[in-house]
C-alpha positions in Angstrom: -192.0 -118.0 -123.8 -188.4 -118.0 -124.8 -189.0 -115.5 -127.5 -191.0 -113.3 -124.7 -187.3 -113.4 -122.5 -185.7 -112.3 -125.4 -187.2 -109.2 -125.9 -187.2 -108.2 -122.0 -183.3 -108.8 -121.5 -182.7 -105.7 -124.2 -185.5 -103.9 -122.4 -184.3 -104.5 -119.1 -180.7 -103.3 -120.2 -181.8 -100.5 -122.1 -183.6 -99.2 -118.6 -180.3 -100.0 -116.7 -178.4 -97.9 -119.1 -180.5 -95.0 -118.5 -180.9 -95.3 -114.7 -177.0 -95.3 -114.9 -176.3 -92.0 -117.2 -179.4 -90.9 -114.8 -177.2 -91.3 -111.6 -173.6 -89.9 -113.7 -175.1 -86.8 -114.5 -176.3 -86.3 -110.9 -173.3 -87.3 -109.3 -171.7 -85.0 -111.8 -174.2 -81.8 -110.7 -171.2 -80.2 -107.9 -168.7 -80.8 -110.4 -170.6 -78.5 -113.2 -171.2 -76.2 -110.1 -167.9 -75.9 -109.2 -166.0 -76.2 -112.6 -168.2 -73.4 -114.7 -166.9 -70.6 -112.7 -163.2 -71.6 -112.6 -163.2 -72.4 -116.6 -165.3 -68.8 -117.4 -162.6 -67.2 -115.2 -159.8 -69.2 -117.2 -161.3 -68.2 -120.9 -162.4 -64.6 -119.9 -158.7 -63.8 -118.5 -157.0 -66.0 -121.3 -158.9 -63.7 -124.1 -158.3 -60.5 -122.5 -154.7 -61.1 -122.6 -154.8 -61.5 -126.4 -154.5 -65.4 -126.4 -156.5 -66.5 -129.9 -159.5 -68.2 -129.1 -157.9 -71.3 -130.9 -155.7 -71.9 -128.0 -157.6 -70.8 -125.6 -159.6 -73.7 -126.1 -157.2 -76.2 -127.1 -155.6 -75.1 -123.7 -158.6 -76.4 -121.8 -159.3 -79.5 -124.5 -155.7 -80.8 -124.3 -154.3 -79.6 -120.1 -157.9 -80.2 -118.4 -156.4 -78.7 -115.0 -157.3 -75.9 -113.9 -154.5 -75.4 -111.3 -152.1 -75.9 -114.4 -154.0 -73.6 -116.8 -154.0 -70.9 -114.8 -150.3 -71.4 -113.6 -149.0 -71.7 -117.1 -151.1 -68.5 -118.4 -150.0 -66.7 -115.4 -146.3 -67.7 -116.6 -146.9 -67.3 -120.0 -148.1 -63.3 -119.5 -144.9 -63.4 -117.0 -142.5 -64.1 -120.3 -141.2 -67.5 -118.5 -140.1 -70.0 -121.4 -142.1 -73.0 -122.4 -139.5 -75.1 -121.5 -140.3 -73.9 -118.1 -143.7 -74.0 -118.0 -144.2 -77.3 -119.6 -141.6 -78.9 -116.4 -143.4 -76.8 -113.6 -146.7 -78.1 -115.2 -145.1 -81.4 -115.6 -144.5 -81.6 -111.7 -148.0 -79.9 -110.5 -149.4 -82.7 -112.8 -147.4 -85.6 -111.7 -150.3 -86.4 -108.9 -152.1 -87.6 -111.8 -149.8 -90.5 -112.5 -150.7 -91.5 -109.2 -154.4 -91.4 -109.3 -154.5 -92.9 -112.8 -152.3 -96.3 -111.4 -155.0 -96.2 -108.4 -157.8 -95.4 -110.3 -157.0 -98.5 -113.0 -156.6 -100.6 -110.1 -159.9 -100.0 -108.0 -161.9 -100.9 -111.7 -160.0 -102.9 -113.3 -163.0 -105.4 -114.1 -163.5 -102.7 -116.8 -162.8 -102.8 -120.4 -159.5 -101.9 -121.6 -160.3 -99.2 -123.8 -162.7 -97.8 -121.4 -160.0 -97.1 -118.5 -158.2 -95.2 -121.2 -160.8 -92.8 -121.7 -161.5 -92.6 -117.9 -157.7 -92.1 -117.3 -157.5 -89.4 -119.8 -160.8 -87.4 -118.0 -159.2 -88.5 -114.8 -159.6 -85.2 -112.5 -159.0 -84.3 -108.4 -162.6 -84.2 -108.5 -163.8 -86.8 -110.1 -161.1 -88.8 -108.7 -163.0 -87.9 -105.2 -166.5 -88.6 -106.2 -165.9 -92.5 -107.8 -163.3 -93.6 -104.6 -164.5 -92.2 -101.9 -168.3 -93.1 -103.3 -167.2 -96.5 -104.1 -165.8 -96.9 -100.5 -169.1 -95.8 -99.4 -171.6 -97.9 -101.4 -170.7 -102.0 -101.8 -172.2 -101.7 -105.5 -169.7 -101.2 -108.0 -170.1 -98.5 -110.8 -170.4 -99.7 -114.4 -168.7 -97.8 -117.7 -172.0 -96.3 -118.2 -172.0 -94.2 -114.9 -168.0 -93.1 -115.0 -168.3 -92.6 -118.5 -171.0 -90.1 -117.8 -169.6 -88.0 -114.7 -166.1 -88.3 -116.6 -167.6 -86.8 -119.7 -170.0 -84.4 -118.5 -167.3 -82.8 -116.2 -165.0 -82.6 -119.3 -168.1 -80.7 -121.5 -168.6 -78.8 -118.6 -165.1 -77.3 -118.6 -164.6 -76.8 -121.9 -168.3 -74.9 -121.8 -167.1 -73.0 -119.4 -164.2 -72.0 -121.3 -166.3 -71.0 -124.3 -168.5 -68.6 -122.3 -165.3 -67.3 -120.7 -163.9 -66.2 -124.2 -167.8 -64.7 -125.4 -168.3 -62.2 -122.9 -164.9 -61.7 -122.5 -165.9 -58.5 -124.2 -169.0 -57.4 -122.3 -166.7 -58.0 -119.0 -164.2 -54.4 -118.3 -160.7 -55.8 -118.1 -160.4 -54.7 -114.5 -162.8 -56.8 -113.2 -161.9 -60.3 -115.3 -158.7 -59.6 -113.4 -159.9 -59.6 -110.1 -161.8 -62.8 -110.7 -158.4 -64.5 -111.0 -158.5 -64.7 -107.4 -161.1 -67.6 -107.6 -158.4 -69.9 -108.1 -156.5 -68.9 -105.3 -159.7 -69.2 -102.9 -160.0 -72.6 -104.3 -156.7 -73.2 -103.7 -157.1 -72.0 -99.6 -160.5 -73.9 -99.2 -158.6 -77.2 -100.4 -155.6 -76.6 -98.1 -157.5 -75.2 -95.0 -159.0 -78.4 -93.8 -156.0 -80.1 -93.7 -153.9 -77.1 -92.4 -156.6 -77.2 -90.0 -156.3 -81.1 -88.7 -153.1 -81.5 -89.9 -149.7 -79.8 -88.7 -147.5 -81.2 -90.8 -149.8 -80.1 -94.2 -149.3 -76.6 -92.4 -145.6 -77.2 -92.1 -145.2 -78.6 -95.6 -146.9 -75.2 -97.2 -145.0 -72.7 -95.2 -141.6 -73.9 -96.3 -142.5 -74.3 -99.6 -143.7 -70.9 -99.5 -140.9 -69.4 -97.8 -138.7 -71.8 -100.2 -140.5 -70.2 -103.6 -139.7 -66.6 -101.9 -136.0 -67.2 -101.4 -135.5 -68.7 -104.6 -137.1 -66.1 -106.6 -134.8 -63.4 -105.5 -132.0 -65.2 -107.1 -133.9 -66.8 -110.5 -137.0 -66.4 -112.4 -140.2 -66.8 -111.4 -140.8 -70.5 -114.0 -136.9 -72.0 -111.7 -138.2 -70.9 -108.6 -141.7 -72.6 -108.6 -140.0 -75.7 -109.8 -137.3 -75.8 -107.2 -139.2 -75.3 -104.5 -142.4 -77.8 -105.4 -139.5 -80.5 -106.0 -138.3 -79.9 -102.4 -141.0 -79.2 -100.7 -142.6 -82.3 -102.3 -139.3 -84.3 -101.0 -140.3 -82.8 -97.4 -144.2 -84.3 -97.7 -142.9 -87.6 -98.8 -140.8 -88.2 -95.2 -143.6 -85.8 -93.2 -146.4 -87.9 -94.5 -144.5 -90.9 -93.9 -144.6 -90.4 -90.6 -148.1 -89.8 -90.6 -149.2 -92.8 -92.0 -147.2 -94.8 -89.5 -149.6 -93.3 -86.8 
């Protein structure tokens, strides 16, 4: 009898496995939707402005952000220093300390070396999908199912890279520049829901607008992105404040 338990408690957790990487990949489906097109945009424009296919992909391998990727190339192409770019990117990033501290704490019945990886993959995205689905189901989700979203989301972009870069070629150059304007459409469909409910949201991207166009008459394009994110982030932290206490 004993021996029969035995072999049923590998079966059984060999078929909980697999209902788990079963319900990652499928929580993982509107990421792969959403992320292909950004990532082919990102590859196809990187290639067509003569960035080797080496760093093309270690771009997307090592940054994993869109929003960053695309900023930096666009800064890159704009002749801003690195030194720039790697502080603007730095501060557009800094969100992710954030969601890292709060994503550590909300599992941290996990293994160690387990958050580490998850931490690393950490994405807006993802981010999304594991709180706001663990605030809405009372099960918790094992290493096997984050694991699997985290990892099929990563393959996804980097795929999405790689097909960028391959029909780069078969893609005229006038038309792989006009898909650059995916990010900025993905950029308005994040912000128009809260601009929408929100005043202060509105408020907080109008001056930092109208704080990036002032600034860039007087310095380059890398300073005045910097400046004005830094103040217009200092703006959103006593806004915000406010709207918490509400």
């Amino acid at each position: 009898m004993s021996t029969v338990l035995q072999q049923s408690k590998p079966t059984q957790s060999k078929a909980n496995r697999t209902k788990e990487i079963k319900e990652g990949f499928l929580a993982a489906v509107p990421l792969i939707i959403g992320y292909l097109p950004v990532a082919f945009t990102f590859g196809l424009i990187a290639k067509q402005a003569d960035i080797d296919v080496v760093n093309t992909l270690s771009f997307s391998a090592l940054v994993y952000a869109g929003a960053s990727q695309f900023m930096g190339l666009s800064m890159y192409l704009a002749g801003v220093s690195f030194f720039q770019i790697y502080i603007a990117t730095f501060i557009l990033n800094f969100r992710n300390f954030v969601m890292s501290l709060s994503f550590n704490h909300q599992f941290k019945t996990l293994p160690f070396w387990d958050r580490v990886y998850l931490s690393i993959t950490l994405t807006d995205e993802n981010f999304a999908v594991t709180t706001l689905g663990k605030k809405n189901s009372k099960t918790s989700y094992s290493s096997t199912y984050l694991i699997t979203l985290h990892t099929i989301a990563y393959i996804t972009w980097i795929s999405g890279t790689i097909l960028g870069v391959i029909f780069s070629k078969l893609i005229p150059k006038i038309i792989s520049e006009s898909m650059g304007i995916s990010l900025y459409a993905m950029f308005i469909g994040l912000l128009t829901p809260a601009i929408r409910t929100n005043w202060r949201a509105c408020l907080i991207v109008l001056v930092s607008m109208l704080l990036n166009f002032f600034f860039s008459t007087i310095l380059t394009q890398g300073w005045s992105l910097i400046l004005s994110s830094i103040l217009a982030s200092f703006l959103a932290i006593g806004l915000m404040r406010g709207d918490s206490k509400e």
